[in-house]
N, C-alpha and C positions, 0 to 999 in steps of 0.2 A: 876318311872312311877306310876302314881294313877290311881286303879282300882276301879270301882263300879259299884257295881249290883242292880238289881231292878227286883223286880216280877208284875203282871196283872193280872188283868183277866175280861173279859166282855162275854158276854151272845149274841144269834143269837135275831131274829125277825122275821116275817113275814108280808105283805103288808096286812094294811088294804085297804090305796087309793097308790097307785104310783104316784110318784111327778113328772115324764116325760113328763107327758100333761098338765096340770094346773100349775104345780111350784110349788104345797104344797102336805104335805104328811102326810100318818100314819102310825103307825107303832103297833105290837104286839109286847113286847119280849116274846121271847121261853125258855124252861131251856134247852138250848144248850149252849155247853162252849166253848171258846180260852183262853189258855192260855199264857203267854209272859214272856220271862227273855230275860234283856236288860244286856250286861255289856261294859259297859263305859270305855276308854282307853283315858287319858290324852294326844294320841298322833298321828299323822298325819298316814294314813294309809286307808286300806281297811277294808271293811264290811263284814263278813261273817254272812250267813243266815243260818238258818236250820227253816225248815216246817215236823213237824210231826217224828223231829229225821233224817232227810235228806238233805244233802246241795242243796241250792235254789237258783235262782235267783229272788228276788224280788223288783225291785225298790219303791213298794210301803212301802215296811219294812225300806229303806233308810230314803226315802222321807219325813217319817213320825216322825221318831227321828231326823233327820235335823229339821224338824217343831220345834217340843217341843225346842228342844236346843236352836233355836232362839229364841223362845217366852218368855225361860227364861233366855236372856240375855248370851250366849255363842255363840260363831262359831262355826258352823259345823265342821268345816273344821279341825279344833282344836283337833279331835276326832274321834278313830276306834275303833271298836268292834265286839261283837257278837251279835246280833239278832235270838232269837228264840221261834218259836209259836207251839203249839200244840192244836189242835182243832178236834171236833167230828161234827164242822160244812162242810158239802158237798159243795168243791169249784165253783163257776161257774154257780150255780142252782136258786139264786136266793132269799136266804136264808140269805142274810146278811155277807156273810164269809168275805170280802176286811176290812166291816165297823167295825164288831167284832175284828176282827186281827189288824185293825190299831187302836182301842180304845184301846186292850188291850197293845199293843208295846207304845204306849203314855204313860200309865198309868205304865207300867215297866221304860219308859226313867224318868219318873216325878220323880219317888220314887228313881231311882239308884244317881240323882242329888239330892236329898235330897229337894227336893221343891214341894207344892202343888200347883197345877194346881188344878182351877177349872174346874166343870163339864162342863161348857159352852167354857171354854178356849180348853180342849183337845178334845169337839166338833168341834171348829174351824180350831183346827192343824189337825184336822183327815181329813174336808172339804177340807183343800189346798193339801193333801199331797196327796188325792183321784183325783183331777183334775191333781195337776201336775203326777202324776203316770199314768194318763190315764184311771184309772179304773171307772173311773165315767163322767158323761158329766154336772150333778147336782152338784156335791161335796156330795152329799149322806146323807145331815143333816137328812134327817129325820129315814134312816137307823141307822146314830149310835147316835143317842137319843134313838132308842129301845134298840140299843146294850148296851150302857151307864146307861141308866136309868130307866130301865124294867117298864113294866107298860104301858101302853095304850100314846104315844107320836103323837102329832099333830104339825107338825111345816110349816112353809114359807121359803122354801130353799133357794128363792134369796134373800131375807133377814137377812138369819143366824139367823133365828129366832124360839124357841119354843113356840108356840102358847098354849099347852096345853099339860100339863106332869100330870097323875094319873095313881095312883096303881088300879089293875080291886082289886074289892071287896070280889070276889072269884077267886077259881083257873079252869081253863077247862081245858080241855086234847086236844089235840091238834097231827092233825094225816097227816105226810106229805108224798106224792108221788110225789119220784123224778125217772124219766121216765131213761130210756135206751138212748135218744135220745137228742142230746146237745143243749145247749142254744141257741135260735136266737138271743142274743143281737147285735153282729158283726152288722149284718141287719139293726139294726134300725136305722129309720131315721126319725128323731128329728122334720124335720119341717112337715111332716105326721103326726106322733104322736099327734102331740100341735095344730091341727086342732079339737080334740076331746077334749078340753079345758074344754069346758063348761060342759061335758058329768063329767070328770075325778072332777071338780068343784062341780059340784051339788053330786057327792058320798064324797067329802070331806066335805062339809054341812054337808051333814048328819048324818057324823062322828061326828062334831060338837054338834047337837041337840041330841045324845045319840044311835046310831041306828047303832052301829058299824058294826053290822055280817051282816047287809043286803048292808051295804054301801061297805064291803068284798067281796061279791058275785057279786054286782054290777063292781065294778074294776076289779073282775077279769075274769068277760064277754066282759068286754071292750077291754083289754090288751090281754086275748086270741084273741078276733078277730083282733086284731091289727097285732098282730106276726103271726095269722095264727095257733095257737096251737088249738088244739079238747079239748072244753070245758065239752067232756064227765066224764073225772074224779071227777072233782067239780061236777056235775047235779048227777051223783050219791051219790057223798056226804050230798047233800041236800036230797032226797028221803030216803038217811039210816038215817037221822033226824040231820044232820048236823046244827048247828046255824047258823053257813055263811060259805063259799067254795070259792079259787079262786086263781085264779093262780097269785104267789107270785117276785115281783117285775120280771124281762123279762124272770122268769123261768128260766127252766118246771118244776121247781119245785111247786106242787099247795100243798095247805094249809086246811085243814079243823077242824073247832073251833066246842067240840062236850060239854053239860051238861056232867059232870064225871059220873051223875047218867045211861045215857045213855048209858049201857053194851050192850044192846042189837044192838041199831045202830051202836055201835064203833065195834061191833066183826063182823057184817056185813059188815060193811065199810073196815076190813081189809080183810075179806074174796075176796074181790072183787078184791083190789085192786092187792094184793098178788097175784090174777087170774090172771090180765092184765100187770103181770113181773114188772120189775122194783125195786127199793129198798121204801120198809115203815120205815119209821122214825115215832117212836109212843113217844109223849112227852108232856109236858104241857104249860102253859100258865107261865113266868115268873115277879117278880113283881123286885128282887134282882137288886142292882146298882150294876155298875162296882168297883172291889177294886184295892188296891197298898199294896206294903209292901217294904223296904230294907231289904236284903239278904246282911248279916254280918253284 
């Protein structure tokens, strides 16, 4: 029986524009990490998962090495193993965790089969493996293009397409508040949502023209009132001298992009935030791609 293994790793994000109402999106990456070891069994059987060192259940951890496999010419079917992620991304919030985890299990399945997949290739397998798994109603491209390819990502989800991939020119710090209280994505409903098209359009513009942190602020005024979340987090972020504020793809987790020089609004902005409970996530802007390696 032939064994092989393969390692990953990819990087979180945060919502410049959400792609739920318009179909295009942006993205920040964060220097948040997942990591992944894939090992490969030449033989008919089951998948064992483990998340964070604990047995899981995840169809999207399947799903997504089924992908790769097919894409580089094997049957699934052909193949059992172990799948395992370890991440300091917070599941559920909003943060990119499905997109990071499935970029980074791609990039462990690529490398335990000894074949490069391109960056745009394990964006694709990560999009299918995200709708078949459920976890996404988009397929999430412009999620793991942050995840994948750090740097400021602009992409056209129903097109599978990156519209615009740059490294930011500096680095900011970046300060996130994830609430006590659970995500309303369950909720959403799509054809609501996509009524505010032209709203969610005109902040992807302007993400376009160069105007990121306002086009930030702007999505996630929008996206809060949509879900019903209290936009007060973000509007304080902004008043302790945030660049842009706003809550980060269907939350609650919100987002705020500060100058590094800015100690004094960032020690106020956690003052606050730490006031009003919840967990702070304090970290920065990331520019790093996703890597691979074989193990043995």
């Amino acid at each position: 029986m032939t064994m092989m293994r393969g390692a990953g790793k990819a990087f979180g994000a945060v919502s410049i524009v959400n792609a739920l109402a318009g179909g295009k999106g942006a993205t920040v990456g964060v220097a948040l990490e997942t990591d992944a070891e894939v090992e490969l069994e030449e033989a008919r059987g089951n998948w064992r998962v483990e998340i964070n060192g604990e047995r899981a259940e995840s169809r999207l951890a399947v799903e997504i090495v089924a992908s790769v496999l097919g894409s580089c010419g094997e049957s699934p079917r052909e193949y059992s193993g172990t799948i395992s992620t370890k991440s300091d991304i917070p599941i559920g919030v909003g943060l990119k965790s499905s997109s990071s985890s499935s970029a980074a299990v791609a990039l462990a399945t690529s490398a335990a089969l000894g074949k490069e997949l391109s960056m745009r290739r394990v964006m694709l397998c990560s999009a299918e493996a995200s709708l078949k798994a459920g976890v996404s109603v988009t397929g999430a491209f412009d999620d793991v293009a942050g995840c994948l390819l750090g740097g400021l990502n602009l992409t056209d989800n129903s097109r599978r397409r990156v519209v615009r991939s740059t490294p930011l020119r500096r680095s900011f710090k970046v300060l996130i508040m994830v609430p006590e209280s659970s995500s309303e994505r369950a909720r959403v409903d799509l054809e609501s949502v996509r009524k505010f098209s032209s709203v969610a359009t005109a902040a992807y513009e302007m993400t376009l023209r160069g105007d990121v942190w306002t086009a930030m602020t702007m999505n996630g005024l929008l996206y809060s009132t949509i879900l019903g979340y209290d936009p007060g987090p973000a509007m304080g972020a902004l008043k302790a001298g945030a660049l842009g504020a706003g809550l980060s793809g269907r939350g609650p987790a919100v987002a705020a992009v500060f100058d590094k020089r800015n100690r004094e609004g960032i020690g106020k902005l956690l003052d606050s935030w730490h006031a009003d409970g919840g967990r702070v996530i304090v970290t920065e802007t990331n520019n790093r791609r996703g890597e691979r390696s074989r193990i043995g």
